[in-house]
N, CA, C and O atoms as a GROMACS GRO file, in nm:
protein
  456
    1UNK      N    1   2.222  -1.291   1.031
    1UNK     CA    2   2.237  -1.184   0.935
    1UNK      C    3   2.208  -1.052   1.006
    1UNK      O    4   2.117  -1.047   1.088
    2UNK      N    5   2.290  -0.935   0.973
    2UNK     CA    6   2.245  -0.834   1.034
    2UNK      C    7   2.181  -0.718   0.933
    2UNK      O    8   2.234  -0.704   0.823
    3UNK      N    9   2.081  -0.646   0.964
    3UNK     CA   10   1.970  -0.565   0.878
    3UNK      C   11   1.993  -0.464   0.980
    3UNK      O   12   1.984  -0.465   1.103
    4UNK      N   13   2.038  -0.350   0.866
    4UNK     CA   14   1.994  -0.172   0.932
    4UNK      C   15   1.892  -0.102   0.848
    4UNK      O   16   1.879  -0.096   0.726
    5UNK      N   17   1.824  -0.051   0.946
    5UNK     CA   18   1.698   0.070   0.861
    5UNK      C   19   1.671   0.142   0.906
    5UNK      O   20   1.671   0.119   1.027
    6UNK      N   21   1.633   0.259   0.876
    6UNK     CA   22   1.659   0.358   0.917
    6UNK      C   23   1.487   0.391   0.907
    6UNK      O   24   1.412   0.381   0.810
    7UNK      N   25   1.450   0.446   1.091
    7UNK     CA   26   1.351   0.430   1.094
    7UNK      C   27   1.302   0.542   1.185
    7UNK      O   28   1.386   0.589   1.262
    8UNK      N   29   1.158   0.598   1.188
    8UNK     CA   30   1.115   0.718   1.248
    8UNK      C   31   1.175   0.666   1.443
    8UNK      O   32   1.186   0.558   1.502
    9UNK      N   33   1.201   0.830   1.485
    9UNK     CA   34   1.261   0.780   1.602
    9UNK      C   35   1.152   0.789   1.707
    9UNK      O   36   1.184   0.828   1.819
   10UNK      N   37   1.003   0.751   1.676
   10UNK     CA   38   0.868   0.776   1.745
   10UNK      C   39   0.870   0.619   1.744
   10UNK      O   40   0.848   0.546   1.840
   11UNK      N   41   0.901   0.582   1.622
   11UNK     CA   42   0.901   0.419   1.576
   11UNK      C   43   1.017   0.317   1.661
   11UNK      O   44   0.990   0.202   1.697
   12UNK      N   45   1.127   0.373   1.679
   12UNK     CA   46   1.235   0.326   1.731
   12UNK      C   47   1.161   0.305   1.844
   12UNK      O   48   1.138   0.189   1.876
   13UNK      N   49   1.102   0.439   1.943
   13UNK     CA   50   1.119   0.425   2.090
   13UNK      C   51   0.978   0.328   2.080
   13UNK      O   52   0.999   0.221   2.137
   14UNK      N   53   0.921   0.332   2.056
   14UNK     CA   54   0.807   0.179   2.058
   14UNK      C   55   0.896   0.038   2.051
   14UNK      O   56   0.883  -0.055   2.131
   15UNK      N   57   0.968   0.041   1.963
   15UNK     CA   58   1.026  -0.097   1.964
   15UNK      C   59   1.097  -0.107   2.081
   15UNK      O   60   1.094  -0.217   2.137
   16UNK      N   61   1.192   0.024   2.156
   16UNK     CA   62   1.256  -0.041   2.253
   16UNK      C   63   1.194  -0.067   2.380
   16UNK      O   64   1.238  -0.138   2.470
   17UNK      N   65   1.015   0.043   2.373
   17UNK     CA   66   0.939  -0.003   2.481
   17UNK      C   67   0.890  -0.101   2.453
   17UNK      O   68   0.843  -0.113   2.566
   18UNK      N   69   0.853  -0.194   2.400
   18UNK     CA   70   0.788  -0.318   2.296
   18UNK      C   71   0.877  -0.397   2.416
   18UNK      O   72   0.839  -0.436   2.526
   19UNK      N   73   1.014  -0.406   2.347
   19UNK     CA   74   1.156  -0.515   2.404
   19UNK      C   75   1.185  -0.509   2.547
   19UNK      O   76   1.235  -0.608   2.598
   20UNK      N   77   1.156  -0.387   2.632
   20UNK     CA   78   1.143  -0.413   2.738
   20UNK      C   79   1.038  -0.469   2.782
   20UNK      O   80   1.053  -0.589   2.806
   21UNK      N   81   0.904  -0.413   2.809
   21UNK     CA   82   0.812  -0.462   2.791
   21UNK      C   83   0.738  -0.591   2.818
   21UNK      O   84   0.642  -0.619   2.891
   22UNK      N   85   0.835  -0.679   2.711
   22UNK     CA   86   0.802  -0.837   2.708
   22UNK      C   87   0.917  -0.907   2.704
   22UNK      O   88   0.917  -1.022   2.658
   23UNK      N   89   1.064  -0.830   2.766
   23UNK     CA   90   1.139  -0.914   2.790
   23UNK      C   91   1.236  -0.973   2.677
   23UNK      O   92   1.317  -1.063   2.700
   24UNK      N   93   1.217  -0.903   2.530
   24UNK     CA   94   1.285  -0.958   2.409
   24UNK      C   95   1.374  -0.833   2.408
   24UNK      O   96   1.369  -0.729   2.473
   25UNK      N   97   1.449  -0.873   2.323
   25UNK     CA   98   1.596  -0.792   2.256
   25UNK      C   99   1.530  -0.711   2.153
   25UNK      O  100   1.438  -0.778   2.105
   26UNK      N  101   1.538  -0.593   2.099
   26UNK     CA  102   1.484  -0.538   1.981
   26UNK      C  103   1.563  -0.584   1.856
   26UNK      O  104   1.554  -0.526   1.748
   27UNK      N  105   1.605  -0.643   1.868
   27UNK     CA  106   1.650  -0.731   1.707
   27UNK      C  107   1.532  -0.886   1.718
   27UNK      O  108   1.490  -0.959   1.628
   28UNK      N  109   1.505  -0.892   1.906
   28UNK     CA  110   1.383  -1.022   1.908
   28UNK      C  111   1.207  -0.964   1.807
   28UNK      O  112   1.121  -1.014   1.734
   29UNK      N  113   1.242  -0.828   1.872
   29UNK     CA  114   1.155  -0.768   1.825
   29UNK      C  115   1.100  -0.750   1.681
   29UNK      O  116   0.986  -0.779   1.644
   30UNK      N  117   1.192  -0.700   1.612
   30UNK     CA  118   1.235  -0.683   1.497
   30UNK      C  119   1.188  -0.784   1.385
   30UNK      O  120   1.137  -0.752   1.277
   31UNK      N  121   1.223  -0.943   1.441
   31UNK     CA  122   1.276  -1.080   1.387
   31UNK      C  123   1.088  -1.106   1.403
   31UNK      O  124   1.041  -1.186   1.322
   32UNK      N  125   1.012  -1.056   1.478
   32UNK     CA  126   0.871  -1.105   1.492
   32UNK      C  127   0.806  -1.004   1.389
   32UNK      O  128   0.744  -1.067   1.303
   33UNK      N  129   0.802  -0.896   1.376
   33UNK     CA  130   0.763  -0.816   1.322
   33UNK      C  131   0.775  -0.852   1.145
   33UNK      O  132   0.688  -0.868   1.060
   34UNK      N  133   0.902  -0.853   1.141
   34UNK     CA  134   0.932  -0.953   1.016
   34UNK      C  135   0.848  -1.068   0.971
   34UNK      O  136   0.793  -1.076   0.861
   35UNK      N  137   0.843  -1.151   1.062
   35UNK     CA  138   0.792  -1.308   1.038
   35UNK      C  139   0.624  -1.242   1.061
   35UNK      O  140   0.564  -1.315   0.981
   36UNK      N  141   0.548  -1.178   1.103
   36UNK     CA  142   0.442  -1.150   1.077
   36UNK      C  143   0.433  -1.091   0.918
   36UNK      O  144   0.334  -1.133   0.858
   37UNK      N  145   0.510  -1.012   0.849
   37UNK     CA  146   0.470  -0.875   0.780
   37UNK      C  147   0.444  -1.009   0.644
   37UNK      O  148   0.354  -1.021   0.561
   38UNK      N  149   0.578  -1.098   0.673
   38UNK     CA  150   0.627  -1.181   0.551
   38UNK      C  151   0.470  -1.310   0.556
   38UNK      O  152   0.433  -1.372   0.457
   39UNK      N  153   0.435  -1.316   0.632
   39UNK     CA  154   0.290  -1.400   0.670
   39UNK      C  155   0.150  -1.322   0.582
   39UNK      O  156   0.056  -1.359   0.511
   40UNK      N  157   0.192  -1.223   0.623
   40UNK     CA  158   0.076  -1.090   0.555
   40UNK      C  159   0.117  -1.110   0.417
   40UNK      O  160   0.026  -1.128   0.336
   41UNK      N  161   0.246  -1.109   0.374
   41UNK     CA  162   0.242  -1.060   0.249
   41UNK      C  163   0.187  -1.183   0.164
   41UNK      O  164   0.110  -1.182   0.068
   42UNK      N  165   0.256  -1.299   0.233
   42UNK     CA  166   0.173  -1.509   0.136
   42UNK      C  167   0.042  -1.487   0.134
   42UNK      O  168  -0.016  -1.500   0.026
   43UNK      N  169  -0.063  -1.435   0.300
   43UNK     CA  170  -0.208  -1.456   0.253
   43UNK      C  171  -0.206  -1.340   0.172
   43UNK      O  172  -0.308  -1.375   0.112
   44UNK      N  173  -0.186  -1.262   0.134
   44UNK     CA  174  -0.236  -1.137   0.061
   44UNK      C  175  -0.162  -1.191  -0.080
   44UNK      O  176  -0.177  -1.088  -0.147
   45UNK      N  177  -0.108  -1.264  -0.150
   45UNK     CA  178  -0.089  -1.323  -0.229
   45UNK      C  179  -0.187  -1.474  -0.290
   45UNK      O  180  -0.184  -1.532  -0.398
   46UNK      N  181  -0.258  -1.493  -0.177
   46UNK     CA  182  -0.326  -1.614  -0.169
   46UNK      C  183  -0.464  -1.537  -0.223
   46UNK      O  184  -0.557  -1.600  -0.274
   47UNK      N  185  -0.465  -1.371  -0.202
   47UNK     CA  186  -0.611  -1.318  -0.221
   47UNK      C  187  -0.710  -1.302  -0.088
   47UNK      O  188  -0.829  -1.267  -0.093
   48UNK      N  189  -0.632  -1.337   0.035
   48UNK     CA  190  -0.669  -1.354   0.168
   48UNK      C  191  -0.659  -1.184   0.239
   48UNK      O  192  -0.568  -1.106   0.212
   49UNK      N  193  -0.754  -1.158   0.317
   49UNK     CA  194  -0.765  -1.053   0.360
   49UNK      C  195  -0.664  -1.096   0.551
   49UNK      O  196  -0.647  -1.202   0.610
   50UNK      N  197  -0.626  -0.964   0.582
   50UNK     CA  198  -0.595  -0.994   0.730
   50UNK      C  199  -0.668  -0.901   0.817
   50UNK      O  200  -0.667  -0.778   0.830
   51UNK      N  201  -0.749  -1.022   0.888
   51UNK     CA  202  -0.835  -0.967   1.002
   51UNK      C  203  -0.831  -0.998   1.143
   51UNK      O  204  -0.852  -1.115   1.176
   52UNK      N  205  -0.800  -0.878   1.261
   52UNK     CA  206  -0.859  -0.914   1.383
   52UNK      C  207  -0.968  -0.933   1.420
   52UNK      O  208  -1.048  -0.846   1.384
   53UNK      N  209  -1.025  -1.050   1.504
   53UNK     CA  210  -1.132  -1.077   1.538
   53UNK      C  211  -1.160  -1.064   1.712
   53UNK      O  212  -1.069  -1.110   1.780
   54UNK      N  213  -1.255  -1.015   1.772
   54UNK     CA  214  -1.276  -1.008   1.922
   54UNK      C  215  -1.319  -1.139   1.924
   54UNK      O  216  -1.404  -1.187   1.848
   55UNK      N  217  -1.254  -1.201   2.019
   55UNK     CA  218  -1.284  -1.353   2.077
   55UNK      C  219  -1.468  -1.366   2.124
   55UNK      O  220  -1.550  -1.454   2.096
   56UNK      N  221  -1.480  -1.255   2.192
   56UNK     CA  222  -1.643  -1.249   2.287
   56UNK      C  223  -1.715  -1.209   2.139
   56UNK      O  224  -1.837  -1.200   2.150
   57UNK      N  225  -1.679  -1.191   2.045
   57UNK     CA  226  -1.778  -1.132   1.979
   57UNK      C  227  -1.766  -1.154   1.814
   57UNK      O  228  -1.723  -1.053   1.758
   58UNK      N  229  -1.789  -1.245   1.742
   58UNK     CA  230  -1.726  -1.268   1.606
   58UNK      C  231  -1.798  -1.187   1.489
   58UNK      O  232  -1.779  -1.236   1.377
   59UNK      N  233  -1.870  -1.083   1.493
   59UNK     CA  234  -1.884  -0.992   1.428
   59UNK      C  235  -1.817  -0.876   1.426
   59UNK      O  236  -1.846  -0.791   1.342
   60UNK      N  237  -1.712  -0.855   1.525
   60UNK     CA  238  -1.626  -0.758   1.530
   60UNK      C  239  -1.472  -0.797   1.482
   60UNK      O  240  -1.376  -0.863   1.520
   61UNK      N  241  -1.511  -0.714   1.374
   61UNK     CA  242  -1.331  -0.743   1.295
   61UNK      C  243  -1.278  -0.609   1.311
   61UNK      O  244  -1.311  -0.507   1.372
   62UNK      N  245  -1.204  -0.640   1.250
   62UNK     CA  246  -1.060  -0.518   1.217
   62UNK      C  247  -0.963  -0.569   1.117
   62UNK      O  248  -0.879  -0.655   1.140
   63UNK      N  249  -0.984  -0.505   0.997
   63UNK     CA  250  -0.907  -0.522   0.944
   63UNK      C  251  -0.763  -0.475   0.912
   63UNK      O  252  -0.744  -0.357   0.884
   64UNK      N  253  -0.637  -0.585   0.917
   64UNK     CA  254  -0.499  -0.495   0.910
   64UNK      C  255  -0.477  -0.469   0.733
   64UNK      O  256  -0.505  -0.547   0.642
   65UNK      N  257  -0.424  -0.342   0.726
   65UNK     CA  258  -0.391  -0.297   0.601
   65UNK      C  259  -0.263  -0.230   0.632
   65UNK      O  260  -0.256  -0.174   0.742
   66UNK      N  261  -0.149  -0.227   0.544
   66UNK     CA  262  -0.057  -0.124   0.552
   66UNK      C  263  -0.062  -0.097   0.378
   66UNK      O  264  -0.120  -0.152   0.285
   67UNK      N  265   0.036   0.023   0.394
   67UNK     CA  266   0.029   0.063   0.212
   67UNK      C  267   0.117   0.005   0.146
   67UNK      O  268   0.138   0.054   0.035
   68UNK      N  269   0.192  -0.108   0.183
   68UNK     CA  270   0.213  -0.173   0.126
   68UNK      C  271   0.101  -0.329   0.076
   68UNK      O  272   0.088  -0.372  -0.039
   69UNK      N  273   0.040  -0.381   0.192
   69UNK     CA  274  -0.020  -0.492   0.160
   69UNK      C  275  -0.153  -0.418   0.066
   69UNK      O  276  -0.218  -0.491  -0.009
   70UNK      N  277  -0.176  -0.316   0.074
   70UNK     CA  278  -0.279  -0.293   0.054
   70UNK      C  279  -0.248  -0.233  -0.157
   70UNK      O  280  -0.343  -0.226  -0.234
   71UNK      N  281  -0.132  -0.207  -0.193
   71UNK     CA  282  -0.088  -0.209  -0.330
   71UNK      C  283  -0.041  -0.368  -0.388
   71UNK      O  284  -0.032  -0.397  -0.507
   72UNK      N  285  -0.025  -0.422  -0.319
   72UNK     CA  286  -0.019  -0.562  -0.325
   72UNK      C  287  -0.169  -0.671  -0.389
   72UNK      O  288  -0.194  -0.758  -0.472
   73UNK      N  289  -0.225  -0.598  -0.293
   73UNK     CA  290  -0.362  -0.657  -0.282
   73UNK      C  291  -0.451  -0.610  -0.450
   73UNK      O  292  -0.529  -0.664  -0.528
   74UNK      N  293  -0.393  -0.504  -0.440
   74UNK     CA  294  -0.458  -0.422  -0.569
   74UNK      C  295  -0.426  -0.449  -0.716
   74UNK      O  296  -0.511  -0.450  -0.805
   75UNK      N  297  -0.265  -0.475  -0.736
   75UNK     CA  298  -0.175  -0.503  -0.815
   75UNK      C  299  -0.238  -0.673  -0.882
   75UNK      O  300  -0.237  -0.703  -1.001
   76UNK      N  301  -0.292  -0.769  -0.758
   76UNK     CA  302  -0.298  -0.935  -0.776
   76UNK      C  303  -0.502  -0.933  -0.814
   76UNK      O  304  -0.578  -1.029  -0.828
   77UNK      N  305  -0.529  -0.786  -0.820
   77UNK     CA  306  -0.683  -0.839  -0.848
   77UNK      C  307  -0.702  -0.791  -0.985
   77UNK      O  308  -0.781  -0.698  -1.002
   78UNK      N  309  -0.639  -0.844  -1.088
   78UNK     CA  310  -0.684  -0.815  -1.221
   78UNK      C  311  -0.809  -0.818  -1.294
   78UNK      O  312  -0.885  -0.910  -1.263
   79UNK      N  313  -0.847  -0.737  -1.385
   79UNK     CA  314  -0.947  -0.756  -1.446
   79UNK      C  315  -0.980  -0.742  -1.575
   79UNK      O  316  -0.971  -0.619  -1.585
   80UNK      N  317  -1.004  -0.772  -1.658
   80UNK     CA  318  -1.020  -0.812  -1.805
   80UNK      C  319  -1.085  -0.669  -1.845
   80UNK      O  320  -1.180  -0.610  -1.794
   81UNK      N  321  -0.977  -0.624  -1.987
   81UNK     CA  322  -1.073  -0.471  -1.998
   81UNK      C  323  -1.125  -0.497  -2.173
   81UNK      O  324  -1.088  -0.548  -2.279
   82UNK      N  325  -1.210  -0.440  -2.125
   82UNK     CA  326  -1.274  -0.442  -2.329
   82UNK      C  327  -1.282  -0.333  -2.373
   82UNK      O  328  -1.376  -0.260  -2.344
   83UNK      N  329  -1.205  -0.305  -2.436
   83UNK     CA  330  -1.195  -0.171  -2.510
   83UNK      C  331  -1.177  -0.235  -2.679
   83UNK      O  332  -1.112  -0.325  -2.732
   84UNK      N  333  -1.288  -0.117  -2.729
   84UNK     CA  334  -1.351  -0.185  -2.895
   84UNK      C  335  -1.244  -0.109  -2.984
   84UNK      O  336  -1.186  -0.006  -2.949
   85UNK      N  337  -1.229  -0.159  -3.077
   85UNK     CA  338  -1.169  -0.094  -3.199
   85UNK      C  339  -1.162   0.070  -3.169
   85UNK      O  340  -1.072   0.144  -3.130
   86UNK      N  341  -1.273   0.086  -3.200
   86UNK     CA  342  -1.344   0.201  -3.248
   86UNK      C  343  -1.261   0.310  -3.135
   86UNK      O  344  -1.195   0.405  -3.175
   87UNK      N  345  -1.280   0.274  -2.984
   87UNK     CA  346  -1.212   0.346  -2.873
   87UNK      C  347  -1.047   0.333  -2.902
   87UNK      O  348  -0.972   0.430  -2.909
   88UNK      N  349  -1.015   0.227  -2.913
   88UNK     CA  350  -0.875   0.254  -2.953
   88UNK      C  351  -0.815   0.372  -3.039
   88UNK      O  352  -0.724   0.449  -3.008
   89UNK      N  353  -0.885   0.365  -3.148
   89UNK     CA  354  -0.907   0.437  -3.281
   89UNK      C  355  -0.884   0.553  -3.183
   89UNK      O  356  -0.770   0.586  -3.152
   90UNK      N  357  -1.001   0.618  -3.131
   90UNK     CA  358  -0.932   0.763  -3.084
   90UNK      C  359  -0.882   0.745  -3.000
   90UNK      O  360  -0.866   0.856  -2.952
   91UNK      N  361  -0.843   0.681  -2.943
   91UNK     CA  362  -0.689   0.707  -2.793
   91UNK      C  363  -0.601   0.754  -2.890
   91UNK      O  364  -0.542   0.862  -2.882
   92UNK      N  365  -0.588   0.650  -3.012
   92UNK     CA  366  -0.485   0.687  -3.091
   92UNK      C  367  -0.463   0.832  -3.150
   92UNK      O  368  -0.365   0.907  -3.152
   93UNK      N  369  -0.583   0.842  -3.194
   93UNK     CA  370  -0.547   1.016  -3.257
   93UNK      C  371  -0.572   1.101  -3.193
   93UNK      O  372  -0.584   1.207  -3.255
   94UNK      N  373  -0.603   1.109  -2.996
   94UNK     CA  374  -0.588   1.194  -2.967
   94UNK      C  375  -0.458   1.164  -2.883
   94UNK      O  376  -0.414   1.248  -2.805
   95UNK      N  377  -0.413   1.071  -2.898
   95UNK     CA  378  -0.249   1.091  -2.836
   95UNK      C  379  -0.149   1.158  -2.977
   95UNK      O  380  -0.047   1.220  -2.947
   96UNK      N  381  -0.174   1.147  -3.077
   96UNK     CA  382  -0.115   1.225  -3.204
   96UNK      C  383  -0.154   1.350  -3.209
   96UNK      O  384  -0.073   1.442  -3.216
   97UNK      N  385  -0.284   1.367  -3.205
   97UNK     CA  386  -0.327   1.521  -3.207
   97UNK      C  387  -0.391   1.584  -3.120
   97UNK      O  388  -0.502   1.627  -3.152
   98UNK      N  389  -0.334   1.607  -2.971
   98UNK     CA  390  -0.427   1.637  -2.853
   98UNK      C  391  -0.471   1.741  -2.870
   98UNK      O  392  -0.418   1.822  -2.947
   99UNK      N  393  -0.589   1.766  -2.797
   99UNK     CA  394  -0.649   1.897  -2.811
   99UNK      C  395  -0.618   2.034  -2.728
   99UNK      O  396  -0.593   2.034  -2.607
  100UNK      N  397  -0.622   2.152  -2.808
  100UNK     CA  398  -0.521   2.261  -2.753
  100UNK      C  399  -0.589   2.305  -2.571
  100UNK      O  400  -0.702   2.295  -2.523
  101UNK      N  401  -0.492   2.342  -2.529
  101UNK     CA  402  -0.561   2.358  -2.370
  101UNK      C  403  -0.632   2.460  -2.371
  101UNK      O  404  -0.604   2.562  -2.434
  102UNK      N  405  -0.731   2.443  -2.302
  102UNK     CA  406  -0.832   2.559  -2.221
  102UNK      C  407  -0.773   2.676  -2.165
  102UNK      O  408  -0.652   2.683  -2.144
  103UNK      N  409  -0.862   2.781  -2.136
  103UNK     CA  410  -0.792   2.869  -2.040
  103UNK      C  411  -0.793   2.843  -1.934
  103UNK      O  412  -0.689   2.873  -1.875
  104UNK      N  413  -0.917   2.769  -1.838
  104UNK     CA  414  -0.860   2.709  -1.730
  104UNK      C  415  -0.757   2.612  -1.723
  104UNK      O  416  -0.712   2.579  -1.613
  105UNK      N  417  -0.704   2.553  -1.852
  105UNK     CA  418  -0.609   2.470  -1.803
  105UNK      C  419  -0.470   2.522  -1.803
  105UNK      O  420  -0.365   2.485  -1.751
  106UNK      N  421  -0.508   2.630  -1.889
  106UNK     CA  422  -0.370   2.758  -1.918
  106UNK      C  423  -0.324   2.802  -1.772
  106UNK      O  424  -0.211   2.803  -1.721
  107UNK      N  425  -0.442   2.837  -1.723
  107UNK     CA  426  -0.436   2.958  -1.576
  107UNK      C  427  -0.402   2.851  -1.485
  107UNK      O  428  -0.315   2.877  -1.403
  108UNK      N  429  -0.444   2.757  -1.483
  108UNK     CA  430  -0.394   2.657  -1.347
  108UNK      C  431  -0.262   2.621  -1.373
  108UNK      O  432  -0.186   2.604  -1.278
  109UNK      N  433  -0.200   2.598  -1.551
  109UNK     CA  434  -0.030   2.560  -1.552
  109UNK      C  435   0.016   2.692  -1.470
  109UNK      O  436   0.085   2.705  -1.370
  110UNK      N  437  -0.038   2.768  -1.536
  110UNK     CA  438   0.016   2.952  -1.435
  110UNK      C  439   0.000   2.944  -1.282
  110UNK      O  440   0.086   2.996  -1.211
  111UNK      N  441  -0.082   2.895  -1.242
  111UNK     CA  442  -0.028   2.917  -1.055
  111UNK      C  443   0.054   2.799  -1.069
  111UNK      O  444   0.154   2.865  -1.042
  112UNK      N  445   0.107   2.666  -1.090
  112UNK     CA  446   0.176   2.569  -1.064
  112UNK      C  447   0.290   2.625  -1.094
  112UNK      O  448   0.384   2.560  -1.049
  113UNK      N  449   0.330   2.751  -1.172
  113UNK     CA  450   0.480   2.774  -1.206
  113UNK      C  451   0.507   2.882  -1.060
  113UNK      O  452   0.608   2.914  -0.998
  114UNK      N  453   0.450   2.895  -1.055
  114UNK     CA  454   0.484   2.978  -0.890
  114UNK      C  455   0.530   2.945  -0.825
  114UNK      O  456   0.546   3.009  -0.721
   0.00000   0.00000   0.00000
């Protein structure tokens, strides 16, 4: 299958120093990068964190995050909310009858129209 994306050209020239490098094709490249990200995304579905570890030293991690695994991660940790009657009650009537704005909130819509 062939995949185009369109990608920073700081990003490109890493991949093609990457592919020289170690001797792979940058579509070899590419095809690993993939099969890692798609690895990241199952444990981070599993609730699994991804960490480097120093071999000499197993208190030294590093953890990998990108902004994607890391909205992922956020999205799968739900949590049960309790909100009483009573709070509902006014969400409700102040989404019907909000309260009139401030002057600081007046003067700050005023520099945002600038």
């Amino acid at each position: 299958m062939r995949v185009e994306a369109t990608i920073p050209e700081t990003r490109g020239a890493a991949v093609t120093e990457l592919a020289a490098e170690l001797g792979l094709t940058r579509s070899q490249v590419v095809d690993e990068a993939l099969a890692l990200f798609l690895k990241a995304v199952v444990e981070v579905r599993k609730g699994r964190r991804l960490v480097m570890v120093d071999p000499s030293r197993s208190d030294a991690v590093c953890e990998l995050a990108t902004p994607t695994l890391s909205a992922l991660e956020w999205t799968l940790s739900r949590q049960k909310l309790n909100v009483s009657v009573d709070e509902l009650t006014g969400m409700a009537e102040l989404i019907a009858d909000p309260p009139k704005a401030g002057a600081r909130l007046r003067a700050a819509a005023r520099r945002q129209r600038r």
